[in-house]
C-alpha positions in Angstrom: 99.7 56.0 151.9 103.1 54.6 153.0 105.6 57.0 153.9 108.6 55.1 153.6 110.0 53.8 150.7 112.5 50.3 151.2 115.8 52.0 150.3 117.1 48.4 148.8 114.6 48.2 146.0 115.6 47.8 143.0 114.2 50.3 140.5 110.5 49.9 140.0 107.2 51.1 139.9 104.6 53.5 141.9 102.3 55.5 142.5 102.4 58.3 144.8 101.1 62.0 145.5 102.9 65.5 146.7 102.1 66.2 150.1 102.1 70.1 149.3 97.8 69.9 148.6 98.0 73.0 146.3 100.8 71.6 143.8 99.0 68.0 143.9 96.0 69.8 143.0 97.2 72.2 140.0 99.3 70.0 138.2 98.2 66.9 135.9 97.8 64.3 138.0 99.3 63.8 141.8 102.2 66.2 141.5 105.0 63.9 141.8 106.8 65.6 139.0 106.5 69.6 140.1 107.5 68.5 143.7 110.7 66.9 142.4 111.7 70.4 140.3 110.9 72.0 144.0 112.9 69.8 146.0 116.2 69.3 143.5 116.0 73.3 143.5 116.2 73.6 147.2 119.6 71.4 147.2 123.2 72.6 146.3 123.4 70.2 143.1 120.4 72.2 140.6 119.7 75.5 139.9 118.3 75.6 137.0 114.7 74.2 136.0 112.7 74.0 132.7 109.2 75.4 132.9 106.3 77.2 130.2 104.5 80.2 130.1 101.7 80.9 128.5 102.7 83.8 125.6 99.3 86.1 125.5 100.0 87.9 122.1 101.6 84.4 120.5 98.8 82.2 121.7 101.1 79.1 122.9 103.2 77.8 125.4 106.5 78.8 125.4 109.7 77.7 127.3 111.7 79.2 129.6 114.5 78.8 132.5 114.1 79.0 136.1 116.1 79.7 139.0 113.6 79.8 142.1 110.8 77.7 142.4 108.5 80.5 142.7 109.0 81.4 139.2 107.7 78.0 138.6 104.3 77.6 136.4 102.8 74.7 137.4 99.9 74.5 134.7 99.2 70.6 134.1 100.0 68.8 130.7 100.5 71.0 128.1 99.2 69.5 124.6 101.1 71.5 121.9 104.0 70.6 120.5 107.3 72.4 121.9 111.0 71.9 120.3 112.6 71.6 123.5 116.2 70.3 122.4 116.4 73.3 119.7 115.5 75.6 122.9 118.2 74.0 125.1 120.8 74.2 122.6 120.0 78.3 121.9 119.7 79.0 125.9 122.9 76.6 127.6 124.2 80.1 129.1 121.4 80.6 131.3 122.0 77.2 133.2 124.2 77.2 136.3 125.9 73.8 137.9 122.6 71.7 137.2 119.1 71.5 135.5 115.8 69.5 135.8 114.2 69.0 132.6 110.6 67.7 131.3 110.1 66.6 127.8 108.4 63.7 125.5 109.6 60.4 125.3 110.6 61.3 121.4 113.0 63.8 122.7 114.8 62.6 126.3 117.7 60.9 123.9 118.4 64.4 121.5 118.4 66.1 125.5 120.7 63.1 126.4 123.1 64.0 123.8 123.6 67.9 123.9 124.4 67.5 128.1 126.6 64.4 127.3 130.1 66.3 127.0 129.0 69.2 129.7 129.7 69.4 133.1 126.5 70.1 134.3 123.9 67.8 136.3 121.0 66.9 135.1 117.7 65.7 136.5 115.3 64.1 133.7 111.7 63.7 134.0 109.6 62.3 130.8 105.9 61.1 131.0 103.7 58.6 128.7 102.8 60.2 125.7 99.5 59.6 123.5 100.8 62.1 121.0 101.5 66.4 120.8 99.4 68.4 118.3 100.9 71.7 116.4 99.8 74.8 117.8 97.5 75.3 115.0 95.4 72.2 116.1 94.6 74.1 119.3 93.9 77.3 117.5 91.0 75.5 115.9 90.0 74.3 118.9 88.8 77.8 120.2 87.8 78.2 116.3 85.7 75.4 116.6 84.1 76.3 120.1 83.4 79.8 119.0 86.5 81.4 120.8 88.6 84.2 119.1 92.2 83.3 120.4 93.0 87.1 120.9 90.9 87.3 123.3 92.7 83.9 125.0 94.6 85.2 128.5 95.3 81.3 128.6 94.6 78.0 128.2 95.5 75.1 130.7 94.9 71.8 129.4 94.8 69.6 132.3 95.4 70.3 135.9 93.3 71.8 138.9 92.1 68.6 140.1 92.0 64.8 138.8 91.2 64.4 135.6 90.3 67.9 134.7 89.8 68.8 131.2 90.4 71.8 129.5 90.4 75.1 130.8 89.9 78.3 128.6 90.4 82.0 130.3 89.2 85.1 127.9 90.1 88.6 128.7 87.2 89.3 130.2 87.5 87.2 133.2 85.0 84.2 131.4 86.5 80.2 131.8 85.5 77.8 129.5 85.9 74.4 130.9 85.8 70.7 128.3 86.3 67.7 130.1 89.3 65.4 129.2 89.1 63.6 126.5 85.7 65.0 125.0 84.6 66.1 121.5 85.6 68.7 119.5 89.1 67.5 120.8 89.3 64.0 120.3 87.9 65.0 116.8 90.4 66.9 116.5 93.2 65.0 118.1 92.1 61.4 116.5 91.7 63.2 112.7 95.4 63.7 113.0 95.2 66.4 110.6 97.1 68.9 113.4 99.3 65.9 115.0 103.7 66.2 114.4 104.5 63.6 111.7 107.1 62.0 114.4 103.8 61.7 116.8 102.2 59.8 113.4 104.6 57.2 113.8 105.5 57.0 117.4 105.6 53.6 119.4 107.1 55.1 122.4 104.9 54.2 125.5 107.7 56.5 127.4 111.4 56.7 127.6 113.2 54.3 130.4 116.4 56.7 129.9 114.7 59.8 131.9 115.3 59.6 135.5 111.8 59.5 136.2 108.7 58.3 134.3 105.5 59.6 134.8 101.9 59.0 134.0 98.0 59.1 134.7 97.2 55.7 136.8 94.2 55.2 133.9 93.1 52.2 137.2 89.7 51.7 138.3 90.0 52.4 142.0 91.4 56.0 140.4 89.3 56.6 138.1 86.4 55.5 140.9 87.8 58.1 143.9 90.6 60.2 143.1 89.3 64.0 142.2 93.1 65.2 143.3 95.1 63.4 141.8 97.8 60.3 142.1 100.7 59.9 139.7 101.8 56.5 138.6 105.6 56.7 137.8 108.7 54.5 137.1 112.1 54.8 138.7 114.4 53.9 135.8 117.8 55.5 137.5 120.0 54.9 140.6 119.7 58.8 140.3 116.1 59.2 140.2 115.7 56.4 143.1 117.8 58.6 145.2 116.1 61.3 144.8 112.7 59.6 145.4 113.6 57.5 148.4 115.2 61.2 150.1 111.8 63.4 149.4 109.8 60.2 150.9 111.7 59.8 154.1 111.7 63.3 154.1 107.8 63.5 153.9 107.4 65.5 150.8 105.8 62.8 148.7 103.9 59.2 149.7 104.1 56.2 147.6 102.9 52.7 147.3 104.3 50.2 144.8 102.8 49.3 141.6 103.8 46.6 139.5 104.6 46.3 135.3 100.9 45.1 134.7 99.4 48.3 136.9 101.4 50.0 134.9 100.4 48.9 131.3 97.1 48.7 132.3 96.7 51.8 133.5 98.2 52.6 129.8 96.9 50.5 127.8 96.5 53.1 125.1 99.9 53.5 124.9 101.2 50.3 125.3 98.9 49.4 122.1 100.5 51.6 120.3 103.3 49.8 118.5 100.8 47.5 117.5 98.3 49.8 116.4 101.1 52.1 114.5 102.3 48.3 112.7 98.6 47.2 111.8 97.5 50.5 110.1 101.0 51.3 108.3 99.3 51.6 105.1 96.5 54.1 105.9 99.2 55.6 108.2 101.7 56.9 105.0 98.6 57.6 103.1 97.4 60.2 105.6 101.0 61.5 105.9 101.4 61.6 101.9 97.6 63.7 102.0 98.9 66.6 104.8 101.6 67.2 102.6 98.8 68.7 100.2 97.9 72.2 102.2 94.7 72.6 100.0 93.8 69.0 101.6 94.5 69.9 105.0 92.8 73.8 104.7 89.8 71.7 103.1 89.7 68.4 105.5 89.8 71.1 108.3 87.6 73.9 107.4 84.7 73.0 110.0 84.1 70.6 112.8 82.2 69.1 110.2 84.5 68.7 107.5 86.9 67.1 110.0 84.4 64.5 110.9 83.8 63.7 107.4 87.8 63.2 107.4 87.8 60.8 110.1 85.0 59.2 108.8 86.9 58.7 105.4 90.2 57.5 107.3 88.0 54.6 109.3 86.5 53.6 105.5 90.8 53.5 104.5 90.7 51.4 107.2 88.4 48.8 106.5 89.4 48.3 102.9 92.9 47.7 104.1 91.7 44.7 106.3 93.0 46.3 109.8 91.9 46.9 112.9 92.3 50.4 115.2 91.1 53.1 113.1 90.7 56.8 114.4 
């Protein structure tokens, strides 16, 4: 891996690693992103950094502040969806002379707005996005699997290693470990049944206002060799290219450019989305119009099987409306 980056490129794309092993290896993918929160909280310009814990007797992730990196949770990708801005807005106090903040595409330009007439820095990280699900949607995961979530002491969804899956810890000590991207979940995820209504219609791939971008490089000679991890990621600041050229030359992370087409080939998925969200519309506001029906939704999701039978019904809705990418 290169450890220099050219201080007079122009903003661009990468794909690089922590050199700290143990964050590289417990976060989502490379540990680009965690290693930024612990260098900007080392300087004289932050003091402040969003992270989540997971809240036993709730169930779900919640956020909090941060002042020290050791009170830093670095748990992977979290899949639930989290009001961040509504959190920011009832917890300003508790931020000193600057913050570094993670959230969804969807919300970087709310987060934009509420630190646009404060004096406080800010450090933004987003990431590509396939999509959040309610907390209810994970709750009938452990349903599903045959897990009581009171006896959940957590659940990490990705992390500890490259590309991980999820992982399940009961009270008494037991893990239960899924793959990424395997069934019940993607039955789950794909039926849409527990997915936001703003994630229903979202053709963000990620949000080129953060400072930094980040996402899984989805690449073959990844996919092929990596077990801990690279992130891909986009500079889209003169800000967040300061910041990565100093923790390079500095030797806390290693990168190697990328290009635009690495980059939407690695997320294709996401890149398709806008096209995908435009070519199903129709079954799109059907399927929104049906969750407003709880009896629908408490039916459509009563069993793994039920929910199959959904998705199964959704492709059908599909096909008689002539387009292409069902779930």
């Amino acid at each position: 891996m290169a450890k220099t980056l050219n201080k007079t490129a122009a903003f661009g794309y990468f794909v690089g690693r922590s050199e700290d092993k143990d964050i590289r290896i417990k976060s989502t993918s490379g540990g680009i992103g965690t290693s930024i929160v612990k260098y900007l909280l080392s300087t004289e310009e932050y003091d402040t950094a969003l992270s989540f814990e997971f809240d036993k007797k709730r169930c779900m992730y919640i956020p909090k502040f941060i002042h020290d990196f050791t009170e830093y949770n670095n748990c992977g990708s979290i899949y639930q969806e989290i009001d961040i801005p509504n959190f920011l807005r009832a917890h300003l106090n508790e931020i000193g002379k600057g913050v570094i903040l993670s959230a969804p595409p969807c919300q970087i330009p709310l987060i934009r707005k509420i630190f646009q007439p404060l004096q406080v820095n800010t450090f933004v990280i987003s990431f590509c996005c396939s999509g959040q699900t309610t907390i209810e949607g994970t709750w009938k995961y452990y349903d599903i699997i045959g897990v009581k979530k009171e006896k959940v002491r957590k659940i990490q969804y990705r992390g500890n290693g490259w590309p991980s899956g999820i992982q399940i810890e009961l009270d008494d000590g037991k893990i239960i470990y899924r793959d990424n991207w395997t069934k019940p979940w993607t039955d789950l995820f794909l039926s849409r049944l527990f997915s936001p209504k703003c994630c229903c219609l979202c053709k963000l791939v990620t949000s080129y206002n953060s400072d930094i971008s980040l996402a899984d490089p989805w690449l073959k000679k990844y996919r092929q060799n990596d077990t801990e991890g690279h992130t891909m990621y986009l500079v889209n600041t003169e800000k967040g290219k300061s910041v990565i050229v100093k923790m390079t030359n500095n030797g806390l992370i290693s990168s190697v450019p990328s290009s635009e087409g690495e980059f939407f080939q690695a997320q294709k998925e996401n890149v398709d989305k806008a096209r995908r969200i435009e070519e199903t519309k129709k079954m799109i506001n059907i399927h929104l119009k049906l969750k407003k029906n709880r009896l629908f939704v408490k039916l459509a999701s009563y069993s793994l099987f039920t929910i199959r039978i959904h998705n199964k019904i959704m492709n059908v809705i599909c096909r008689l409306f002539s387009v292409i990418g069902g779930n």
